[in-house]
N, C-alpha and C positions, 0 to 999 in steps of 0.2 A: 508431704504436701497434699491436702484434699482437693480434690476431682471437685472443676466446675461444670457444674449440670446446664445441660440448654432444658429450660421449664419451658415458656411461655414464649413462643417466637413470634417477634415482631411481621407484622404484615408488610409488602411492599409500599403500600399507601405509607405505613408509620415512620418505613428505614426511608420515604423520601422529605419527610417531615421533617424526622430528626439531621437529617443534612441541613435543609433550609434553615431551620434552626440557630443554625452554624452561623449564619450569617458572614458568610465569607467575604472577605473582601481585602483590595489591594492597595489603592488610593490612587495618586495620579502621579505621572512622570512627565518631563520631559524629552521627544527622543531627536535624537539629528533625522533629516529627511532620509538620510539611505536609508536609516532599521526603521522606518514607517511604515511599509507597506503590510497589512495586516493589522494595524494596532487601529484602536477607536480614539474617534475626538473625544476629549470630555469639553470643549468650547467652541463657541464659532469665530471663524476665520472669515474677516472681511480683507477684502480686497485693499491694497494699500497704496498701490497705481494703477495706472491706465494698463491697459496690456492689448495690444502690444501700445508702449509709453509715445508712438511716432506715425505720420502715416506713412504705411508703409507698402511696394510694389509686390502685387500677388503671384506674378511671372516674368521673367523672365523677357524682357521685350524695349519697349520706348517710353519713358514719362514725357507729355504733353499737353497741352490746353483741349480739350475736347473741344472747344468751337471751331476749332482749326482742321475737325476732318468732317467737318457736318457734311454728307453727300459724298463722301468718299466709299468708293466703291472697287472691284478690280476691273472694271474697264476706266473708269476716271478716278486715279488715288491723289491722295492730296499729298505733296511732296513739302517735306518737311528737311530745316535744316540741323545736322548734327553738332551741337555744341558743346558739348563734355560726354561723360559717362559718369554714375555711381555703383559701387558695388556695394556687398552687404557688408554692415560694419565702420563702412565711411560715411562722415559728414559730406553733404555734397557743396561742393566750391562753385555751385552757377547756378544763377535765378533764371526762367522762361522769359523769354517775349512773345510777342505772335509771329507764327511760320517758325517755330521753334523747336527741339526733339534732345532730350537726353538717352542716352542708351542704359537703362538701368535692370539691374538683376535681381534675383527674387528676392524679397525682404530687404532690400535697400530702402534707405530714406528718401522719398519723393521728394525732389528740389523743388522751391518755393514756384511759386508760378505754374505747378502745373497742376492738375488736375483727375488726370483721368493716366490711363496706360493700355496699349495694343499690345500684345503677343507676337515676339518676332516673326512667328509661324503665318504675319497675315502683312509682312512688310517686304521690304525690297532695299538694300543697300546701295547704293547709285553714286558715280563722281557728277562733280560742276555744282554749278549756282542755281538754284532753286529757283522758281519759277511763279511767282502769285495765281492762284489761281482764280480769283475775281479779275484782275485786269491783264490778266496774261504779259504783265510788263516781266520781264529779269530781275531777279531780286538780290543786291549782295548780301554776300554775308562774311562778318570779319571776326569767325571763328579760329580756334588753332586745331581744325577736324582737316582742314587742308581742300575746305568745300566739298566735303561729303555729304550727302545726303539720303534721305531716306523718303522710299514711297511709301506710304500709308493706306492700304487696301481696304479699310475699312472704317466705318463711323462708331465713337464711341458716343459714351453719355457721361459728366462727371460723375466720376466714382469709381466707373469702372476699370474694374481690375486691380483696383485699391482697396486694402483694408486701410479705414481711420482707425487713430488711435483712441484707446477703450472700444474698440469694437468686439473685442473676443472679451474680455470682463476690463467694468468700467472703474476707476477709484472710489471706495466706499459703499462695490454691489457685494452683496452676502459670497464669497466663495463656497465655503463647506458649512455643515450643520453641526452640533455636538451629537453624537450615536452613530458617526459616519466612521464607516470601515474603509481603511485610504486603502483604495485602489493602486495596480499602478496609474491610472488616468491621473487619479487625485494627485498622485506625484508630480505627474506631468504639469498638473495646473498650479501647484504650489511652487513648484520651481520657478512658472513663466513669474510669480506675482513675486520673487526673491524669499520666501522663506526659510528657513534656514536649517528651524527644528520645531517639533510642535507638542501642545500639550496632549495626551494621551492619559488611558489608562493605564495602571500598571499591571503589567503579569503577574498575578498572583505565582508567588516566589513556594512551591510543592518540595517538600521533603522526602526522600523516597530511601525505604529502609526494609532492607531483605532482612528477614530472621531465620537463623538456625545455621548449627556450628557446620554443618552438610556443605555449604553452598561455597565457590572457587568464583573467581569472575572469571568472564571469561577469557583466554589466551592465558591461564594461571594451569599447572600441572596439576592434574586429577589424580587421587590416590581410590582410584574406585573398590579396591578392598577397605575402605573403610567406607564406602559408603557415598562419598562423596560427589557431589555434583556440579553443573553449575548452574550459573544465575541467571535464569531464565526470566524472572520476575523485576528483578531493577531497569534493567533496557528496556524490556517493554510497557513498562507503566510508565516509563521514562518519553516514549514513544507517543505515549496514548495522552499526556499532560502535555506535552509540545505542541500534538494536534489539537488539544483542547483550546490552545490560547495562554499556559501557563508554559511558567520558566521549573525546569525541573533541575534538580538540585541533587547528584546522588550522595549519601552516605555512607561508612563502610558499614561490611556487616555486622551485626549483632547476634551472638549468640545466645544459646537458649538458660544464659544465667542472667537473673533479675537484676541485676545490679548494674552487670554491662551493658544491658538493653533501658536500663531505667536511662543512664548516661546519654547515650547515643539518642535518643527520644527526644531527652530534655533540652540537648546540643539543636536539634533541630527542629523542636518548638520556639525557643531559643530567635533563630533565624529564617524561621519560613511561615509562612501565613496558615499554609494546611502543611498536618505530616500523614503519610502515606504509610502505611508498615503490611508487610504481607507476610504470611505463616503465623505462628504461635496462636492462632483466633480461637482455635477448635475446644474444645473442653477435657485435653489431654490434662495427666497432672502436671507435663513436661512444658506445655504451652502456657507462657504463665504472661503473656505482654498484657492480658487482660487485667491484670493485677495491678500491672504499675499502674494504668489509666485509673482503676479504681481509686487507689491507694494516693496517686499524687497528681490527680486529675477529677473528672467529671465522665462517667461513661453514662451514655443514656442509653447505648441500645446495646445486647449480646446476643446473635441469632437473629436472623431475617429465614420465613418462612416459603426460600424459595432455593431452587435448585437448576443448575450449580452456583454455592456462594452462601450456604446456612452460615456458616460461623464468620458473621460479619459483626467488627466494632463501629462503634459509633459515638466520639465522646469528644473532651475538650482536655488540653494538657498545656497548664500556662496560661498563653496567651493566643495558643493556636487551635485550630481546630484541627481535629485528630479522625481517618477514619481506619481502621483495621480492614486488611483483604485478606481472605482466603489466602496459603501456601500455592497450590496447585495450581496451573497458569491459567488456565482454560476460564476455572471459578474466578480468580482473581481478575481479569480481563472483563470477564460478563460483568461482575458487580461495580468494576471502574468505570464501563461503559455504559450500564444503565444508571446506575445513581451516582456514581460521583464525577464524570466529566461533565454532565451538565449543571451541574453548581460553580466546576472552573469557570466553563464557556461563561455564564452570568457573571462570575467577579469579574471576568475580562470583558465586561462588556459586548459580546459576540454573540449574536443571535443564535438557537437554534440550528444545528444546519441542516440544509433540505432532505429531506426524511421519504427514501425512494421505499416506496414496496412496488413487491411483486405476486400476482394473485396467481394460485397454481394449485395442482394435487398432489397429492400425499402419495410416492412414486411403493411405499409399502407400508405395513400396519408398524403402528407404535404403541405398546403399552405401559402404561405408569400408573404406581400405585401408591405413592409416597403422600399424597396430599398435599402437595406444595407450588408454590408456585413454580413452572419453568422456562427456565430460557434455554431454548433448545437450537444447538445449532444447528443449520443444514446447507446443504449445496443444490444447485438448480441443473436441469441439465434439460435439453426439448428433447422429443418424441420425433418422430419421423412425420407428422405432420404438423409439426413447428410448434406443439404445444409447452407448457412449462410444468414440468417434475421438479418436485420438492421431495430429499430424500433425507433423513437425519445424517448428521457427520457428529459421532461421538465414540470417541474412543476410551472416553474417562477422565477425569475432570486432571488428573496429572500428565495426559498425554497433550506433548507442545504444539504438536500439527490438528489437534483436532481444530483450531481458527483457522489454523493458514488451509487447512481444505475446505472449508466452509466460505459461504459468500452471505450469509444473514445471519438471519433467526426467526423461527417462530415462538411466539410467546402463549402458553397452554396454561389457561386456568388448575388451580388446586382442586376443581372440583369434574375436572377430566381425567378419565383413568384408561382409556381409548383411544386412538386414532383408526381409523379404518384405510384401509388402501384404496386410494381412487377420489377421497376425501379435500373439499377444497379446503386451502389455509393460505393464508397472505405471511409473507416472510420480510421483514423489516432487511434492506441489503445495509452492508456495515458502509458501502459508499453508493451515491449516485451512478458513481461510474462504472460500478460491476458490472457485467456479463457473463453469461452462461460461457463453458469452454466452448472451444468448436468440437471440441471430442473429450469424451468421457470413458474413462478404460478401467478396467480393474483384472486385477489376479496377480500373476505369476512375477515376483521379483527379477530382474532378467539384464543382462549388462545390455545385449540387443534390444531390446525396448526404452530402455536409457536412450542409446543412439537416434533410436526411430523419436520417439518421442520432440530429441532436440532438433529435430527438423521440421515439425510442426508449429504452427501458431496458434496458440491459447491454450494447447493440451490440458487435461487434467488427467493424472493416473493415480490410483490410490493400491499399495503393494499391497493386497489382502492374500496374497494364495490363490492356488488354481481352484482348488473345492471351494473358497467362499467366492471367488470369482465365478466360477460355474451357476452357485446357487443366486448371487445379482443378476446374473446375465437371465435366468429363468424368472427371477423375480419383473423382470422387465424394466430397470435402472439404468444400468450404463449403455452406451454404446455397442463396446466391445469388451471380451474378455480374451486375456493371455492364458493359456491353460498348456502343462506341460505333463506328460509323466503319462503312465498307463489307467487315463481315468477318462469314462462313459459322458459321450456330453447327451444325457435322456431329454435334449428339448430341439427344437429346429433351430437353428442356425444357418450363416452363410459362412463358411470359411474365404479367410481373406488371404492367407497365406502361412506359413510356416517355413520353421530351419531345423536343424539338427543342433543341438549342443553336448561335448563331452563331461561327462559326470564321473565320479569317484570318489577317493580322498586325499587331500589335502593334510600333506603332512609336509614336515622343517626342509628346509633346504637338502638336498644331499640322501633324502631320506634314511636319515643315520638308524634306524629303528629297522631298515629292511622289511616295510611290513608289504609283501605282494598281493594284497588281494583281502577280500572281508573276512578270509577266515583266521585272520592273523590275529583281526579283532577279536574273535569268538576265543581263539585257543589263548592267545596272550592277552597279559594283563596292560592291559595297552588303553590312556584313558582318551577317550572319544564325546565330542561333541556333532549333534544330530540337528536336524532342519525338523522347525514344529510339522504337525502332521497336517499340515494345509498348503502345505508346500508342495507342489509337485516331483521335486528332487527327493522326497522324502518317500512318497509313493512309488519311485522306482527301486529305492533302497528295501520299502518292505517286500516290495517283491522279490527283490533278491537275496533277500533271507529266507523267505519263504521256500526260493528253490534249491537254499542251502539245507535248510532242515527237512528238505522233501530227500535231497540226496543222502543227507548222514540218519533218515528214518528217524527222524527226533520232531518236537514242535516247534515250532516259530517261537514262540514265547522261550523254551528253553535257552533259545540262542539267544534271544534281543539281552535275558538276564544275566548270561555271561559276557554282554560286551558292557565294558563299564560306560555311562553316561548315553548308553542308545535313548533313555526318556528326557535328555536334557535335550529340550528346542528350541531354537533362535530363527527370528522372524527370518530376518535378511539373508542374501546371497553366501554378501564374505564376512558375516557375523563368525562363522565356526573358524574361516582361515585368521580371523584375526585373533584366538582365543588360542589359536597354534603358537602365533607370532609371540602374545604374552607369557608364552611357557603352561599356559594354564592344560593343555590339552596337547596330545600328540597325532590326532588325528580327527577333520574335522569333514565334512560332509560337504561336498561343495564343484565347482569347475573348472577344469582346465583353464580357463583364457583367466578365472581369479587368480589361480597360483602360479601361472606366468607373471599376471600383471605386479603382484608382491613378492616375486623372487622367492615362492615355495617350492617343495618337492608336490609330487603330482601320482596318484596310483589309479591309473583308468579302470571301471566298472563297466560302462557302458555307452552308448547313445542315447540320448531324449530324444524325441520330438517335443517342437514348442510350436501354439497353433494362435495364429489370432482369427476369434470367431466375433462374428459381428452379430447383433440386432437384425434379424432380416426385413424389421421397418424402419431400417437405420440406413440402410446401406446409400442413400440416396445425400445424405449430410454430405456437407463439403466436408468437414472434419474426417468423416470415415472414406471417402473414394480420397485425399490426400492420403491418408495412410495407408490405403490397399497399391497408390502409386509406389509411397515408398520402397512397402514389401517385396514390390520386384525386383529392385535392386538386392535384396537379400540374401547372400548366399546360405 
């Protein structure tokens, strides 16, 4: 199969062209009022009654003739007779006369003859026969209230404390508009006017198609010796067209043969208005999704000149509109998010949505030489006099977390190959509602910092190691650093506190191998997994080779060559006990409380220290005195 070359890459301005292009679009639905909320009118909704259709008692209290308490006061109340009651929902069965008083409740229907309403809060309940208040004669009254009556402390005016009907919307005023995004309020109004379901746009109906034979969904059994992964990419584009305003639609996977992937394509061109496809883009000979689009489609664009997200498709298949994403999440996410959810949001009808930046500097230098456009993620974090740091968060465009640590983006011209440290840039945040953490930490992977952490609010910690945590903390970035192991902190700091933790190895249950100590590693063939050399746990281990080969008069190096797998490094804690657990290794680098926690065997080496150092322009953040509180609790 011949290699498709990326020649001539399309510009940002072209890959948003070639979308528009697309001209997407859903049509219209009807929905029932419950799944409304969220959807656009495409018509207007006029009113089809009165609302409320009666008039009706605003509290709680007495309907009455307002002329009957003119000059009513609480030293002179006009004494009124009680002759029924209504409540809400009943037809009332008794008309007013004068000197007359119903007892009605809120939203009841105001019986004929009366006019106006008092608030219990301003009356008086009283037995006997009422009284005239013009001729101070005795007045009967041949009620079945049993001659109750009521003092009235106050003068009303007609109206008052009455809503008329049509008063909150009349029959035939405009309710909503077409372009209206039903609220819940709009809900609320639609209900009062009886609607029942309304016409709407439709969600454009998104096809969503992982490729390559690698990928499991997820809760499916991983065979990681062949490779295998899972599917990172269908739930979160899945994620990302929900929020958009579209209905997302998954497919199963397609693998990296043309045939099957031609199928599954055309299934969901077939059925959904856009199809979505992620992997195969690139210009391997193995990625060949670009083929079908050619071959039984319309592609207009291969290649977008920007990073991450070059090997983006752009075509038509059928009758749908077709975009190709990046494999790798990070790429695939950016180019969903910059070019193609805002083409959803528009088929749905859905405005743009409020677009927060946040203006800050550049917390250390960045260089790029690629000539393309970029979307660069980053994270925010303030300074100790409240200012805002913008710091890149990239781990590589296959790494899942590099979004979920990140809170924007800044977007850097193709013709920047620089960023300078100290440097202002504005960060597009992915929601309005971000926030900086209240604490920003890095280093040392640590079960105790797990704990510490989950007592805090908003933490951020990023597991970098104690040597790259060391080198942030100098660079003037986070907060605080975790740093553990026999390594020099050469900047100032304020230490917050520290613990002890036991280190060694981590070998099977029972330790069926008898290995007592690292020299077991050295003399026997005994295969061993190591912690990368940014790890603190790792730096206590060179040093105790170090003082192995100082005893047996040999080099360091000699020993590290005779233990099998000492250059093999795994980022995490219980990466090496779980590489026990798989049979894969018989002895792994790691901590007493891990091989308790997993029912391993355990060969102690020694004690750490594990220290958390602060920012010494930090130390005043609520997020960092909350953690220096925790630390004392720490044993």
């Amino acid at each position: 199969m011949n290699r498709k070359e990326f020649r001539d890459l399309a510009t940002s301005a072209e890959a948003r062209e070639a979308i528009d292009s697309l001209a997407l679009e859903a049509g219209i639905e009807r929905v029932p009022l419950a799944e409304a909320r969220g959807r656009v009118l495409v018509a207007r909704l006029d009113a089809e009654l009165d609302v409320p259709g009666f008039d009706r008692a605003s509290l709680d209290g007495y309907a009455l003739r307002a002329r009957d308490t003119f000059g009513a006061d609480e030293a002179d109340p006009a004494r009124l007779a009680v002759v029924g009651e209504v409540h809400a929902g009943e037809e009332p069965d008794v008309a007013l006369e004068e000197g007359q008083a119903v007892e009605i409740s809120t939203g009841a229907v105001m019986p004929d003859g009366a006019d106006a309403m008092v608030p219990v809060e301003r009356t008086d309940r009283v037995d006997g026969p009422s009284t005239d208040r013009a001729s101070g004669e005795t007045a009967s009254t041949d009620t079945d209230s049993g001659g109750d009556d009521v003092l009235i402390r106050t003068s009303v005016a007609p109206g008052d404390n009455v809503m008329f009907a049509g008063a909150d919307v009349a029959a035939g005023e405009r309710a909503l508009g077409p372009g209206t995004q039903i609220t819940p309020r709009d809900i609320g109004l639609l209900s009062a006017l009886g609607v029942d379901e309304v016409p709407v746009r439709a969600k454009p109906r998104v096809g969503i198609v992982s490729t390559g034979d690698e990928l499991v969904r997820p809760g499916g059994d991983l065979a990681s010796e062949r490779g295998e992964i899972y599917d990172v990419n269908s739930y979160t584009i899945a994620a990302g067209v929900e929020d958009a305003g579209g209905e997302a639609v998954l497919y199963p996977h397609a693998g990296d043969e043309q045939d099957e992937m031609e199928r599954i394509l055309r299934e969901a061109a077939d059925e959904c208005d856009l199809v979505l496809s992620s992997g195969s883009t690139s210009a391997s000979a193995v990625d060949v999704i670009y083929r079908v689009i050619e071959e039984q489609g319309e592609l207009l664009l291969h290649g977008v000149s920007v990073k991450p997200g070059k090997p983006m498709l752009i075509g038509r298949l059928d009758n749908s509109a077709y975009v190709g994403l990046p494999g790798y999440p990070v790429s695939a996410m950016m180019v969903f998010r910059t070019f193609v959810a805002p083409a959803i949001r528009e088929a749905a009808g859905l405005p743009e949505p409020a677009s927060a930046t946040v203006a800050g500097r550049l917390a250390r230098q960045e260089r790029y030489e690629e000539g393309r456009h970029r979307l660069m993620p980053v994270g925010l974090v303030t300074d100790g006099d409240g200012e805002t740091l913008v710091y890149p968060v990239d781990k590589g465009s296959g790494a899942t977390t590099s979004l979920a640590d990140a809170d924007g983006v800044v977007e850097v011209g193709p013709e920047t190959d620089y960023l300078e440290q100290g440097e202002p840039v504005t960060a597009t945040l992915f929601s309005p509602d971000v926030r900086p953490p209240t604490l920003f930490g890095v280093g040392e992977d640590d079960p105790t910092v797990s704990r510490l952490l989950d007592g805090l609010e908003n933490p951020r910690y990023l597991s970098v190691g104690s040597r790259p945590g060391l080198r942030r903390l100098r660079e003037g970035v986070p907060d605080v650093a975790v740093v553990a192991g026999p390594l020099e902190a050469d900047i100032e700091t304020t230490e917050l506190g520290r613990w002890e933790r036991e280190w060694g190895l981590v070998v099977r249950a029972g330790n069926p191998d008898e290995l007592e100590g690292l020299a077991d590693l050295v003399d026997r063939d005994r295969r061993f997994v190591n912690r990368t050399t940014d790890s603190g746990l790792r730096s206590s281990l060179d040093a105790a080779v170090a003082a192995l080969a100082d005893d047996r008069g040999t080099t360091r190096r000699d020993l590290t060559d005779a233990i099998d797998g000492y250059d093999l490094g795994l980022r995490a804690h219980e990466s090496p006990a779980r590489k026990v657990i798989a049979g894969d290794a018989d002895a792994g680098l790691g901590l007493r409380e891990t091989a308790d926690r997993l029912d391993l065997g355990f060969v102690p080496l020694g004690e750490q220290p594990v220290c958390v150092l602060a920012n010494p322009d930090r130390t005043e953040k609520d997020g960092v005195r909350e953690l220096e509180e925790a630390l004392a609790d720490v044993q």
